[in-house]
N, C-alpha and C positions, 0 to 999 in steps of 0.2 A: 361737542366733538366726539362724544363717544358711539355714537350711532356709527360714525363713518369709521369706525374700527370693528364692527361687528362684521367678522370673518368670515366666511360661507364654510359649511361642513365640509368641504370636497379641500379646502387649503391645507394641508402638511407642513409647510412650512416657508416663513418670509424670511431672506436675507440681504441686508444691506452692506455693498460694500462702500466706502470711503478714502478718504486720504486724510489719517489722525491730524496735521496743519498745513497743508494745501488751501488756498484761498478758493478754490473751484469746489470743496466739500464742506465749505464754513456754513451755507445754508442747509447743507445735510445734516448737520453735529449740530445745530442749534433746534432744527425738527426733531431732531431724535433725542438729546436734551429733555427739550416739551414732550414731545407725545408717546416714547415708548414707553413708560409709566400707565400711561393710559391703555393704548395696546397689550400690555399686560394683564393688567389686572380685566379687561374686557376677555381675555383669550389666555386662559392661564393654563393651558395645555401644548398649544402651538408653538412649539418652537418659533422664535425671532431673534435670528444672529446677527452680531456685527463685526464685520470685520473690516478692520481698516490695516492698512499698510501704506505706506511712504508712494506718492506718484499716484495712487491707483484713482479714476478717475469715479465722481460718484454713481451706483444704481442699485438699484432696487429688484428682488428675483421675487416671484411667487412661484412654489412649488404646489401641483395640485394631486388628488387621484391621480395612480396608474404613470407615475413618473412625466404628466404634463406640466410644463415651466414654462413662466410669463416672463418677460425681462422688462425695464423702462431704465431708461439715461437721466439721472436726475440733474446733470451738468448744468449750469443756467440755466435753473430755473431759484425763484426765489421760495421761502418758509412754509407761504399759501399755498404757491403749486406744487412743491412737492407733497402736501397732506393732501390736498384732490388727487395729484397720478396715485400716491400708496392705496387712497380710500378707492377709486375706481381700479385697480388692481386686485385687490385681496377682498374685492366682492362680484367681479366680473374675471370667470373662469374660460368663458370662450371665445 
Protein backbone atom coordinates (compact mmCIF):
# COMPACT_ATOMS: atom_id res chain seq x y z
CA UNK A 1 0.00 0.00 0.00
CA UNK A 2 2.63 2.43 0.39
CA UNK A 3 3.58 2.95 -3.20
CA UNK A 4 0.16 4.32 -3.82
CA UNK A 5 0.84 7.09 -1.32
CA UNK A 6 3.95 8.26 -3.00
CA UNK A 7 2.89 11.93 -3.64
CA UNK A 8 4.26 13.67 -6.81
CA UNK A 9 6.50 16.82 -6.03
CA UNK A 10 4.10 19.36 -7.66
CA UNK A 11 1.20 18.15 -4.66
CA UNK A 12 0.95 21.01 -1.61
CA UNK A 13 -1.53 19.65 -0.20
CA UNK A 14 -4.49 16.87 0.37
CA UNK A 15 -7.66 17.61 2.13
CA UNK A 16 -10.33 15.45 3.16
CA UNK A 17 -13.55 16.48 4.01
CA UNK A 18 -16.23 14.24 5.95
CA UNK A 19 -19.35 13.91 8.10
CA UNK A 20 -17.61 12.84 11.77
CA UNK A 21 -21.16 10.19 12.04
CA UNK A 22 -23.07 10.39 8.83
CA UNK A 23 -23.39 6.90 7.54
CA UNK A 24 -22.52 8.28 3.89
CA UNK A 25 -18.60 9.07 5.44
CA UNK A 26 -18.36 5.83 7.44
CA UNK A 27 -16.23 4.30 4.45
CA UNK A 28 -14.34 7.73 4.51
CA UNK A 29 -13.37 7.45 8.53
CA UNK A 30 -12.58 3.83 8.24
CA UNK A 31 -9.98 4.70 5.08
CA UNK A 32 -8.51 7.30 6.87
CA UNK A 33 -8.57 5.24 10.23
CA UNK A 34 -6.23 2.68 7.97
CA UNK A 35 -4.23 4.73 5.64
CA UNK A 36 -3.45 8.26 6.86
CA UNK A 37 -0.78 6.71 9.21
CA UNK A 38 0.68 5.53 6.03
CA UNK A 39 0.27 8.71 4.12
CA UNK A 40 2.22 10.24 6.68
CA UNK A 41 4.90 8.78 7.41
CA UNK A 42 5.29 8.25 3.32
CA UNK A 43 4.81 12.21 2.94
CA UNK A 44 5.91 13.78 6.07
CA UNK A 45 6.01 17.25 4.90
CA UNK A 46 2.59 17.53 2.88
CA UNK A 47 0.10 18.74 4.65
CA UNK A 48 -3.11 16.29 4.86
CA UNK A 49 -6.08 17.71 6.60
CA UNK A 50 -9.35 16.59 7.93
CA UNK A 51 -12.06 18.18 8.29
CA UNK A 52 -15.24 16.95 9.17
CA UNK A 53 -18.31 18.68 10.17
CA UNK A 54 -21.91 17.41 10.82
CA UNK A 55 -24.04 16.87 7.09
CA UNK A 56 -20.96 17.53 4.94
CA UNK A 57 -20.95 14.97 2.33
CA UNK A 58 -17.60 13.01 1.90
CA UNK A 59 -14.36 14.33 -0.67
CA UNK A 60 -11.24 14.43 -1.36
CA UNK A 61 -9.25 17.87 -2.66
CA UNK A 62 -5.64 17.80 -4.17
CA UNK A 63 -3.86 20.95 -4.07
CA UNK A 64 -1.07 21.15 -6.79
CA UNK A 65 1.71 23.95 -8.00
CA UNK A 66 0.58 27.39 -8.75
CA UNK A 67 -2.77 27.13 -7.00
CA UNK A 68 -4.10 24.09 -9.22
CA UNK A 69 -6.91 21.76 -7.23
CA UNK A 70 -8.31 18.39 -8.13
CA UNK A 71 -11.51 17.41 -6.34
CA UNK A 72 -13.27 13.58 -6.33
CA UNK A 73 -16.82 12.71 -4.39
CA UNK A 74 -15.93 9.95 -2.37
CA UNK A 75 -19.98 9.39 -1.60
CA UNK A 76 -20.70 5.60 -2.39
CA UNK A 77 -18.00 4.46 -2.85
CA UNK A 78 -16.52 1.67 -0.62
CA UNK A 79 -12.68 1.38 1.68
CA UNK A 80 -11.03 -0.04 -1.77
CA UNK A 81 -12.28 2.77 -3.92
CA UNK A 82 -11.76 5.35 -2.22
CA UNK A 83 -7.72 4.23 -1.68
CA UNK A 84 -7.60 3.85 -5.69
CA UNK A 85 -9.57 7.51 -6.50
CA UNK A 86 -6.93 9.14 -3.33
CA UNK A 87 -3.81 6.89 -4.94
CA UNK A 88 -4.79 8.01 -8.64
CA UNK A 89 -5.27 11.68 -7.32
CA UNK A 90 -2.34 12.69 -5.53
CA UNK A 91 -0.19 11.11 -8.20
CA UNK A 92 -1.96 12.31 -11.39
CA UNK A 93 -1.70 16.23 -11.55
CA UNK A 94 -3.30 16.65 -14.95
Amino acid sequence: MSGKYAFTKSLKEVRFLFCQTGEHSAATRSFLTRAYPVMKKNNPVTPILLRDAQGTLPKVYARFEFGKEKSQSLEGLSDKQIEETVASLVKNES
